[in-house]
TORLUMZA-487212 format. One line per 4 residues: their letters; for each residue z, x, y of C-alpha. Coordinates in Angstrom, 3 decimals, always signed. Example, Ala and Ser with C-alpha at 12.3 -4.5 7.8 and 13.67 -1.06 7.14 Angstrom:
<recs>
AS = +7.800,+12.300,-4.500  +7.140,+13.670,-1.060
</recs>
This chain:
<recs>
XXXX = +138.346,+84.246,+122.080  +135.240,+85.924,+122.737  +133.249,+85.040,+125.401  +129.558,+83.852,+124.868
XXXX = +126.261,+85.754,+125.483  +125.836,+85.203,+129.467  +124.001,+82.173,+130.574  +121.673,+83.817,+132.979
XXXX = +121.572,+82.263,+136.784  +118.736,+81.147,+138.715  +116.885,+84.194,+140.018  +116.978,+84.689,+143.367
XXXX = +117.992,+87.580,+145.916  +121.707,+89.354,+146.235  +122.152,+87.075,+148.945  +121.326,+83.765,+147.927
XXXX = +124.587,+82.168,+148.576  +123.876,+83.265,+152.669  +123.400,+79.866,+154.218  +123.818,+77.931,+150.927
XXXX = +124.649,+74.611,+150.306  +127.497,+73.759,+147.831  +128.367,+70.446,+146.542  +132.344,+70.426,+145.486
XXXX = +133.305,+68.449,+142.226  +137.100,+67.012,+141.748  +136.910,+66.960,+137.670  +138.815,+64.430,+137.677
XXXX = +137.301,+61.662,+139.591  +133.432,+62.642,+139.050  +132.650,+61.282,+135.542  +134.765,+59.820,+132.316
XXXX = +133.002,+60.681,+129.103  +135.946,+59.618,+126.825  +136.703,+56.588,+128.600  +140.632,+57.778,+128.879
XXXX = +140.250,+57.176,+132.876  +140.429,+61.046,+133.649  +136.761,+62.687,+134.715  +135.777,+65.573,+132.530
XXXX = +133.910,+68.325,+132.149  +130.853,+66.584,+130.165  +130.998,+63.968,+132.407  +130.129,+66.260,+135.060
XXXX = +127.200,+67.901,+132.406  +126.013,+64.866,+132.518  +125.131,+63.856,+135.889  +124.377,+67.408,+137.496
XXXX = +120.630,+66.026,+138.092  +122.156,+63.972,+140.396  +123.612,+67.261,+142.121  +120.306,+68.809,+141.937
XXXX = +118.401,+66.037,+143.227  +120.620,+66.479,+146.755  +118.977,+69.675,+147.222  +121.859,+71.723,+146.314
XXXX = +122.045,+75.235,+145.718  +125.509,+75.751,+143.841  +128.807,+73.128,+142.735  +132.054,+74.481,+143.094
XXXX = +134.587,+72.905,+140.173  +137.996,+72.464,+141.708  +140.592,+73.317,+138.598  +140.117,+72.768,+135.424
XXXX = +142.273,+75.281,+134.061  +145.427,+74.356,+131.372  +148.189,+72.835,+133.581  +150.865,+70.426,+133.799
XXXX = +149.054,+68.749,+136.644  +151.699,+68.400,+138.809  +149.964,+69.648,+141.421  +146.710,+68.234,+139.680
XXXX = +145.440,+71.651,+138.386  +146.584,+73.807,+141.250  +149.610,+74.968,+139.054  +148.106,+77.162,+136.336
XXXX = +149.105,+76.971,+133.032  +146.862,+79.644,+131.409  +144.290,+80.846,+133.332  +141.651,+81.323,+130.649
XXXX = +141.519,+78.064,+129.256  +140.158,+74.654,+129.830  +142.971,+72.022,+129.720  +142.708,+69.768,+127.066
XXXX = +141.673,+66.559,+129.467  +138.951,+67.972,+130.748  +137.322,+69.410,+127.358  +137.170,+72.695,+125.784
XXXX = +135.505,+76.326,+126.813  +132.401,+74.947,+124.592  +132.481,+72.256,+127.328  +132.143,+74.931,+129.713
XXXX = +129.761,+76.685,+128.732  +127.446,+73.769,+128.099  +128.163,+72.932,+131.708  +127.163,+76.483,+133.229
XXXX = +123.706,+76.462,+131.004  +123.017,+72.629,+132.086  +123.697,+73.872,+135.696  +121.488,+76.854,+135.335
XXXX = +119.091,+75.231,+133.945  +119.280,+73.341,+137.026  +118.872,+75.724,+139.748  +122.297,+75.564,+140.463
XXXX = +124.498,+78.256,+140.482  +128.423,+77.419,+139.440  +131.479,+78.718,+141.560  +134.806,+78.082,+140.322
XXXX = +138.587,+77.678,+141.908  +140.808,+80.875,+141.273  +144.622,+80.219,+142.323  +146.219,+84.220,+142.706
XXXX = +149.268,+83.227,+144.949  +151.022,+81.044,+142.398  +151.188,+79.487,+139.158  +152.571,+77.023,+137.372
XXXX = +156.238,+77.056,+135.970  +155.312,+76.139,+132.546  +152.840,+79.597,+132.902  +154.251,+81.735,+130.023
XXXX = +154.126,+84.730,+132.861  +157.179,+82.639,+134.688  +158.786,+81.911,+131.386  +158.967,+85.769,+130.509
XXXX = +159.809,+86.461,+134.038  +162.656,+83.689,+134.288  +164.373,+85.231,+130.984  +165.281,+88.732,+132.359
XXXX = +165.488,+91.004,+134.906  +164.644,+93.483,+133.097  +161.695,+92.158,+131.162  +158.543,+93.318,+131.441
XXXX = +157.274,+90.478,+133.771  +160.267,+90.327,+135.587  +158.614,+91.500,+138.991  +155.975,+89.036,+138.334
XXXX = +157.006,+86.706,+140.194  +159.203,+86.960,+143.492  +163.107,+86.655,+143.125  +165.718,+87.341,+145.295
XXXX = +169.690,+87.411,+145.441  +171.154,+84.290,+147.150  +173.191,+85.036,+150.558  +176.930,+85.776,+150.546
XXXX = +177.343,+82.229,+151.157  +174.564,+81.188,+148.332  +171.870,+80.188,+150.955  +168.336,+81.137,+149.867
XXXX = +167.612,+84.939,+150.895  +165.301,+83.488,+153.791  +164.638,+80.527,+156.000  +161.111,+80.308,+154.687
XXXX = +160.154,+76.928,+154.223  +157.540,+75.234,+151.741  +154.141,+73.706,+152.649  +155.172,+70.300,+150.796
XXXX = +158.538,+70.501,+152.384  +162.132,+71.584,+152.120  +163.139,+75.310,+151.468  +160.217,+77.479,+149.804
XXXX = +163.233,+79.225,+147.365  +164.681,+77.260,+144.361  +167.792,+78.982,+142.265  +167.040,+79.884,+139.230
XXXX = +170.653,+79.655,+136.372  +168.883,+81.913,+133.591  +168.003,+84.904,+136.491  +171.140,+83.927,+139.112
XXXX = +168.483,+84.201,+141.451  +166.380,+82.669,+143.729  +162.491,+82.515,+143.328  +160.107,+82.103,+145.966
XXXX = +157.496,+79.226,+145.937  +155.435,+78.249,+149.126  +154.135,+75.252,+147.764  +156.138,+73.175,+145.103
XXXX = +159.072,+74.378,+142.954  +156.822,+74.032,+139.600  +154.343,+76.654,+141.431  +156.246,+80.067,+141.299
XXXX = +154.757,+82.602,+143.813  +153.205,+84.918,+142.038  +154.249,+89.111,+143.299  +150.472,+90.094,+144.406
XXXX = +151.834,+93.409,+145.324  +152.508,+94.048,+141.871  +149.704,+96.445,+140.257  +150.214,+94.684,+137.324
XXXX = +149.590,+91.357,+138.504  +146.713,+92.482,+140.212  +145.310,+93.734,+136.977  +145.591,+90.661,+135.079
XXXX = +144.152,+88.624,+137.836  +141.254,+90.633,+138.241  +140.778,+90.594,+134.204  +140.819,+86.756,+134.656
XXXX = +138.113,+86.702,+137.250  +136.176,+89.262,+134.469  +136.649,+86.402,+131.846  +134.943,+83.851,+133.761
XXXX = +132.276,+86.522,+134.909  +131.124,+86.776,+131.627  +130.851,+83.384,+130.885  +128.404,+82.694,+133.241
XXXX = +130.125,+82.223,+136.338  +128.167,+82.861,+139.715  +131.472,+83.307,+142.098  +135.337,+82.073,+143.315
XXXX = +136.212,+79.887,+145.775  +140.016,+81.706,+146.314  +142.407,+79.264,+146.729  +144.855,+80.243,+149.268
XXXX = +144.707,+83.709,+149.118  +146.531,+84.461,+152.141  +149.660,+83.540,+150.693  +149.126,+86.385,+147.924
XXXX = +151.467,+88.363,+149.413  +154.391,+88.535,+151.076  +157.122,+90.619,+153.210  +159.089,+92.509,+150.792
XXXX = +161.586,+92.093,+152.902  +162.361,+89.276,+153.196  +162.527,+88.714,+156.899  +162.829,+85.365,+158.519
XXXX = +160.159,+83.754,+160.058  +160.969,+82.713,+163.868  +160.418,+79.578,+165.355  +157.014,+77.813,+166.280
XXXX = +156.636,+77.403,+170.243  +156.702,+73.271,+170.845  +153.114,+72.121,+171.123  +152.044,+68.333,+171.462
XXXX = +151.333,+67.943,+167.873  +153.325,+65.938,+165.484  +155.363,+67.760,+163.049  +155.583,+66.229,+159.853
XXXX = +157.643,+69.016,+158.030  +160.172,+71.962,+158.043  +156.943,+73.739,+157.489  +155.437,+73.276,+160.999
XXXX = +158.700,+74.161,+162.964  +158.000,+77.999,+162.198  +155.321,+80.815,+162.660  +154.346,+81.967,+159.099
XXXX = +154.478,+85.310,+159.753  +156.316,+87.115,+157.007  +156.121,+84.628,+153.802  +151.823,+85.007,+153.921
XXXX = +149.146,+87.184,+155.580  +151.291,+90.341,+154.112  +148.781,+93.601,+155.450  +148.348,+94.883,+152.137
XXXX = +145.858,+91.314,+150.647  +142.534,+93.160,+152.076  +142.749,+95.778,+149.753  +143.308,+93.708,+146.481
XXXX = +140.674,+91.662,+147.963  +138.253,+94.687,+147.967  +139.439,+95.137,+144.171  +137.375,+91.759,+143.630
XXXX = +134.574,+92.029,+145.639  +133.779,+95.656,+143.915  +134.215,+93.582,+140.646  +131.790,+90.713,+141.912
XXXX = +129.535,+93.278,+142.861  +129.333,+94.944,+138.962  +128.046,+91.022,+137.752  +125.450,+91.468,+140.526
XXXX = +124.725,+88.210,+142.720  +128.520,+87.069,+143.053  +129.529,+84.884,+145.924  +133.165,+84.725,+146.536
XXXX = +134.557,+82.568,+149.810  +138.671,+82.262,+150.958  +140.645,+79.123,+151.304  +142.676,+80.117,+154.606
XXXX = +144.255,+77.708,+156.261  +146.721,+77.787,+159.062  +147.524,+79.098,+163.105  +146.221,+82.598,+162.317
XXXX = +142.996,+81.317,+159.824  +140.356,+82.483,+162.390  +141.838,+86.160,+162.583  +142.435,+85.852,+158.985
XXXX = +139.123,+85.142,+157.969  +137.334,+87.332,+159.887  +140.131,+90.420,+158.597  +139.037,+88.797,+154.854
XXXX = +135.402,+88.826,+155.174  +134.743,+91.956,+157.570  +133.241,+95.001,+156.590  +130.762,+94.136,+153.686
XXXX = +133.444,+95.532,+150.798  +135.690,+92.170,+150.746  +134.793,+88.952,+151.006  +131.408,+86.807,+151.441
XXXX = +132.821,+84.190,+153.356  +135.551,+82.164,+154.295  +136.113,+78.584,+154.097  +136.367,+77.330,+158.027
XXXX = +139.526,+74.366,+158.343  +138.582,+73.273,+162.158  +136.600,+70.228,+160.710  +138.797,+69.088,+157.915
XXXX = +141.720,+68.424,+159.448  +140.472,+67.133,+163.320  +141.807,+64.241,+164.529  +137.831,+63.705,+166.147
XXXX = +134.492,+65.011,+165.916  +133.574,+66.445,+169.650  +131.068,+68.401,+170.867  +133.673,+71.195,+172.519
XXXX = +134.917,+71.604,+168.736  +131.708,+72.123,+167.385  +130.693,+74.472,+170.426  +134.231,+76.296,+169.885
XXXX = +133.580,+76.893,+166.301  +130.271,+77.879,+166.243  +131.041,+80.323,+168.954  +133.703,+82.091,+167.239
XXXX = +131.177,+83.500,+164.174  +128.436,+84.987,+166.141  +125.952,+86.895,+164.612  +127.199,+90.083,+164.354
XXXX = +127.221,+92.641,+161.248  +130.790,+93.357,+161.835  +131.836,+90.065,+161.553  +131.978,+87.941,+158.221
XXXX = +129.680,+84.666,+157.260  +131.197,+81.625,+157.842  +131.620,+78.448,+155.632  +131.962,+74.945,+156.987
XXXX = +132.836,+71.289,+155.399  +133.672,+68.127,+156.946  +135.567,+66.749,+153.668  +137.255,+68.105,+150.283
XXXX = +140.037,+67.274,+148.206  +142.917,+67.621,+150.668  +141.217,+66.183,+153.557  +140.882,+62.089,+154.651
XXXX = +136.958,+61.084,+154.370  +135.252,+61.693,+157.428  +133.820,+58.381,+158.451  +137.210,+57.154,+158.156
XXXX = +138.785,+59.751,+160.539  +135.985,+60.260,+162.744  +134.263,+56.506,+163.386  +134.770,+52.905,+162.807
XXXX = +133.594,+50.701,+160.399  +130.697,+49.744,+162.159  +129.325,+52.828,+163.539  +129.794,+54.519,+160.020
XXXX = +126.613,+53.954,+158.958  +124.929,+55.555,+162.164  +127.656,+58.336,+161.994  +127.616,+59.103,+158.929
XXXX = +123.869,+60.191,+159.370  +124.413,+62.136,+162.543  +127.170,+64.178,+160.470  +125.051,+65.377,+157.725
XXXX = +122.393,+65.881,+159.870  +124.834,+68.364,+162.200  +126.692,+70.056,+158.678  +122.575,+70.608,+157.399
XXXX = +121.680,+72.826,+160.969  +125.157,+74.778,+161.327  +124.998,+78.679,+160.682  +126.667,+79.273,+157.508
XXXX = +127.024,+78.221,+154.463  +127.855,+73.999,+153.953  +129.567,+72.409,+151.466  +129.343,+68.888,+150.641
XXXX = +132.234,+66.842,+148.953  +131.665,+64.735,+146.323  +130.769,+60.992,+147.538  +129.946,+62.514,+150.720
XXXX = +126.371,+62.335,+150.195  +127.301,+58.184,+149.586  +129.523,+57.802,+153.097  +132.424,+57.505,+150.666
XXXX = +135.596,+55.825,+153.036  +139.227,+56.612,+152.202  +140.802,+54.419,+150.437  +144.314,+52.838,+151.193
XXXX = +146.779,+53.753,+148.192  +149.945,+51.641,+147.967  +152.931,+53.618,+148.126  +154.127,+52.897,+144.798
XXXX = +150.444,+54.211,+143.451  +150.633,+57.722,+144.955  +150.047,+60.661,+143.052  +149.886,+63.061,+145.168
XXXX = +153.152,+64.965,+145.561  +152.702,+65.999,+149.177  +151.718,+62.528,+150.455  +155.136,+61.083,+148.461
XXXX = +157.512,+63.701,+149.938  +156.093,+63.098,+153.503  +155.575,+59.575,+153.295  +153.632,+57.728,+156.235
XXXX = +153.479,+60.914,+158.102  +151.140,+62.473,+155.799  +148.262,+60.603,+154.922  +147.236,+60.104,+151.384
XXXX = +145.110,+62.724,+149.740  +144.685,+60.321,+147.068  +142.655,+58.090,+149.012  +139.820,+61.123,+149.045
XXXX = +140.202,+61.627,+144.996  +139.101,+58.398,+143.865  +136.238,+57.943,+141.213  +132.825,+58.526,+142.245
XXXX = +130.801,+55.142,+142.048  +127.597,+56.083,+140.231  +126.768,+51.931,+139.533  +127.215,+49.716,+141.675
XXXX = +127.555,+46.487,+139.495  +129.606,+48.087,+136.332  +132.583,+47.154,+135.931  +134.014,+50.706,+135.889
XXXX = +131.185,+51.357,+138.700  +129.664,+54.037,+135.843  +132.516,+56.562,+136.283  +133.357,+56.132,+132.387
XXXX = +136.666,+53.699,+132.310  +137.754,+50.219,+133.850  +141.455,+51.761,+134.440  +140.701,+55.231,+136.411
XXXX = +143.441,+57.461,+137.287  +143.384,+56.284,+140.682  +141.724,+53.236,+141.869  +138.255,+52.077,+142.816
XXXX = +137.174,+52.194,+146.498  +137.094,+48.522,+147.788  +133.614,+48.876,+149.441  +132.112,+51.651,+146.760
XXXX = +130.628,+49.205,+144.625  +127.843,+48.685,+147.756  +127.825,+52.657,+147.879  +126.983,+53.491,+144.540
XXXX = +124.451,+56.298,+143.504  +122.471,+53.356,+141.880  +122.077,+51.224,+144.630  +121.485,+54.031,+147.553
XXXX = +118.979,+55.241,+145.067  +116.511,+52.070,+145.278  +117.300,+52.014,+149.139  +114.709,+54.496,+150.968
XXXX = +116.585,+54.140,+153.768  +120.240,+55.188,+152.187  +122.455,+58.009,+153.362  +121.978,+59.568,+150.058
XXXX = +117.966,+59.705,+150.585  +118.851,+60.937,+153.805  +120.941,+63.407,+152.482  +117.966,+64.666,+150.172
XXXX = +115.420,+64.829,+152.963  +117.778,+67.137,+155.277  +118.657,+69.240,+152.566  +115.266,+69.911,+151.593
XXXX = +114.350,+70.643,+155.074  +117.251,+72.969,+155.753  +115.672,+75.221,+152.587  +112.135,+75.016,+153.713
XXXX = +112.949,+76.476,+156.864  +115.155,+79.934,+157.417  +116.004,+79.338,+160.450  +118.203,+76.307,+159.596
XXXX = +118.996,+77.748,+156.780  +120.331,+81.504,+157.835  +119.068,+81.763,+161.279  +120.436,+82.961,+164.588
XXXX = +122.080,+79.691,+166.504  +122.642,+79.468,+170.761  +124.292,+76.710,+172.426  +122.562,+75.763,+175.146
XXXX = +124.408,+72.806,+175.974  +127.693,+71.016,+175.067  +129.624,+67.887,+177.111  +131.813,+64.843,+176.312
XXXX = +129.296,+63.281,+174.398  +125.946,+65.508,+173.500  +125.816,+69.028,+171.762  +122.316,+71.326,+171.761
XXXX = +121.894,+74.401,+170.062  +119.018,+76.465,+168.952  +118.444,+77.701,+166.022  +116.136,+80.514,+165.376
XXXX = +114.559,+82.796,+162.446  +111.088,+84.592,+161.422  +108.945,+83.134,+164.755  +110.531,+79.526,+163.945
XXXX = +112.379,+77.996,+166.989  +114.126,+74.812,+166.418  +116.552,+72.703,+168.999  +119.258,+70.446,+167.388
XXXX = +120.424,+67.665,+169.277  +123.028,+65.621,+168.724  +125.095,+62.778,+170.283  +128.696,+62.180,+169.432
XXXX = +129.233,+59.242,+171.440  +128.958,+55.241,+170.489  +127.020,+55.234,+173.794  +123.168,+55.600,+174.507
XXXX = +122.669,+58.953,+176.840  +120.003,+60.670,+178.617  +119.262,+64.378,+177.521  +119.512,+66.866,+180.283
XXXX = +115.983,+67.989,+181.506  +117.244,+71.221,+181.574  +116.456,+71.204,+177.467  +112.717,+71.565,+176.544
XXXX = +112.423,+69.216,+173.514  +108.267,+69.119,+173.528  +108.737,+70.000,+170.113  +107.463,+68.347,+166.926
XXXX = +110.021,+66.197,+165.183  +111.425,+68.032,+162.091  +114.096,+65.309,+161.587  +115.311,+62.539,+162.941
XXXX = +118.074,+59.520,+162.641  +116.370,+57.275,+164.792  +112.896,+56.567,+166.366  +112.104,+56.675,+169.604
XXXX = +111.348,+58.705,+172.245  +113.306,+62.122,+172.652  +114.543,+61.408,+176.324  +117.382,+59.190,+175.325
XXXX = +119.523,+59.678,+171.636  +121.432,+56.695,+170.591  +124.554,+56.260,+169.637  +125.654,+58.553,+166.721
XXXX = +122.268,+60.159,+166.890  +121.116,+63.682,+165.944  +117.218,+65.159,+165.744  +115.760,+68.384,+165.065
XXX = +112.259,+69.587,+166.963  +110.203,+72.955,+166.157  +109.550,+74.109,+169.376
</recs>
């Protein structure tokens, strides 16, 4: 099909994704515009004012992409097409001119490591091995006793190799069996890849989120991974008993990943950020993003999957990305798709509202670029699914040790006294939120005082001034309970204060806060924070 005339993006400079903040849309749960319970691309057309209104600068789509959805659209069918659920390319581009129209730049999902097993890639590869996909995909002999060639085990549990009766082989898949790893040493592969990310280029597309990509390659040969040291953290799967050193995080990924960044750079203002998760993400991400001829950024996992929200965490994190040109830009989120919602991890019920405010409020002043989940801007909670309403394969195969990523996919609630709380359809894919009827975009809307309108007034703060937005940050003080940093850009000097306790304390007279008040989640004088407080003074 040939692609459209290029929707042009907002202008802006070659760097206007440095210190950006990105609002992340699950397709499915945003907005129903057919009413058949599954959220859609035109839904999400449709209520990107509401994304724009937040302050945003660009929305990353999570999948969208023809797939089986067994691993809800992170097993790729064909990676040039819409599936049919969500619309058609028309939808698409109608979305990416809305958005553009908009101010808001769109970044989509690209899965390299695996695809689905319904891909016609894996069918050709599956048929023959001699076929000219045949080292598409990774496949290896079985043992002299028929064991798998490794010990490698999968992310969603069990043994990451499944035999294969047409090939008399095994083929490698880190994640589920219907997502084939992918060979990403092949040149071929690489090729076709790299024409997929040219596709969506030149339909408008502003930049990738790689989902991931550090399992793109792996050891050739096959060597087993040893055993993870005990630590004092639960292990929930096969998964966590090893070190993951020869199955991902093969030497040879920083090189195809300068292949796409010298493509991003011949569309101009590209933005492209790495999904790397695991023991070895900080070295990773830094070895992904270093040098200015790879990546932008990388997507930071100490928030997402804490057990707490502490000062020493924040302190830690921040500390590890300093500002230094030999080091990459960092990306931070406190919720996404895989992750529980944060006021349900981090608080109780009734400190949530307080919390909730203080957490925004600390994402809006960190260096690097923030992304915002969808309902996050609302204080979305989790939501309990029943056992026997799970959809999410990893949550069934490691059932209770895992909890639910369902509970973080459920339909936005856009009105608060609809029926089908304005997502589209009575009968969603997965149910309402008990309490997001009283959280709906409607009613936070009328309510000055909302999370949402608080959300809007940070956001627009963070853009007014640079150094929120891409300055230098100094920690000047961190405890059990309180965090300060500076942050600092172009003359400004601000101090961000912050308390993480469900205690009133005293600030340290050691930090000069004769400042004028920027922002604020309380009133009051500037001696004492609250509980669940954060402020920001110009000095």
């Amino acid at each position: 099909m040939t692609a459209p005339a290029v929707q042009s993006a907002p202008s802006a400079s070659e760097q206007w994704w440095k210190g950006a903040a990105i609002y992340q849309i699950y397709p499915r749960s945003f907005a129903d515009s057919n009413g058949d319970g599954i959220g859609d691309l035109n839904g999400i057309t449709a209520h990107l004012d509401h994304v724009a209104s937040l302050g945003m600068d660009a929305v990353w789509l999570s999948p969208f992409f023809t797939s089986p959805m067994k691993d809800f659209g992170y097993d790729v069918a064909n990676y040039r097409d819409v599936d049919p659920i969500f619309g058609t390319l028309a939808d698409f581009d109608a979305l990416v001119a809305r958005a553009h129209a908009l101010g808001l730049r769109i970044i989509i999902d690209q899965v390299y490591s695996h695809t689905s097993n319904d891909h016609p890639w894996f069918q050709a590869s599956r048929a023959s091995r001699s076929g000219d996909m045949a080292d598409w995909y990774v496949w290896a002999d079985a043992k002299a006793d028929g064991s798998p060639p490794s010990n490698w085990q999968s992310v969603f549990g069990g043994p990451a190799w499944t035999w294969d009766a047409r090939r008399q082989q095994y083929y490698l898949h880190n994640f589920l069996k219907e997502q084939p790893q992918l060979n990403g040493h092949n040149p071929a592969v690489q090729q076709e890849l790299l024409d997929t990310a040219r596709f969506w280029l030149d339909r408008g597309v502003d930049g990738f989120r790689l989902d991931a990509i550090n399992f793109a390659m792996h050891d050739p040969a096959l060597t087993d991974n040893p055993p993870a040291p005990a630590t004092n953290r639960a292990r929930t799967r096969p998964f966590d008993f090893q070190l993951k050193l020869h199955n991902q995080s093969h030497a040879d990924i920083p090189a195809f990943l300068e292949r796409i960044r010298a493509l991003l750079d011949e569309y101009g203002a590209g933005f492209t950020v790495a999904e790397i998760g695991g023991e070895d993400s900080d070295r990773e991400m830094k070895l992904f993003t270093a040098g200015g001829k790879r990546l932008d950024s990388a997507y930071s996992f100490d928030f997402l999957y804490a057990d707490a929200l502490k000062p020493e965490l924040v302190a830690d994190s921040l500390a590890r990305w300093p500002n230094d040109p030999t080091i990459g830009w960092p990306s931070w989120a406190f919720e996404n798709h895989d992750a529980p919602r944060a006021v349900s991890r981090w608080t109780t019920p009734g400190n949530a509202r307080a919390f909730a405010r203080m957490k925004l409020l600390l994402l809006a002043s960190l260096r690097g670029n923030i992304f915002l989940y969808q309902g996050e801007e609302l204080g979305l909670t989790q939501v309990d699914i029943a056992f026997e309403d799970l959809l999410d394969p990893e949550a069934i195969a490691n059932w209770p040790m895992t909890l639910s990523r369902d509970g973080a996919r459920t339909p936005m609630p856009w009105v608060g006294a609809a029926d089908d709380l304005g997502f589209g359809s009575v009968t969603p894919w997965l149910p309402f939120g008990g309490d997001h009827a009283a959280l709906a975009v409607d009613v936070q809307d009328a309510d000055a005082d909302s999370l949402l309108n608080w959300t809007r007034r940070v956001l627009t703060t963070r853009n007014a001034h640079p150094a929120l937005r891409a300055g230098d940050l100094r920690v000047l003080f961190s405890d059990d309970a309180l965090l300060a940093f500076e942050r600092a850009a172009d003359g400004e000097r601000l101090l961000c204060l912050f308390n993480f306790s469900d205690t009133a304390r005293r600030v340290p007279e050691t930090i000069a806060r004769d400042g004028a008040v920027l922002l604020a989640t309380h009133d009051g004088d500037m001696d004492t924070l609250p509980a669940f407080a954060g402020l920001v003074l110009r000095l």
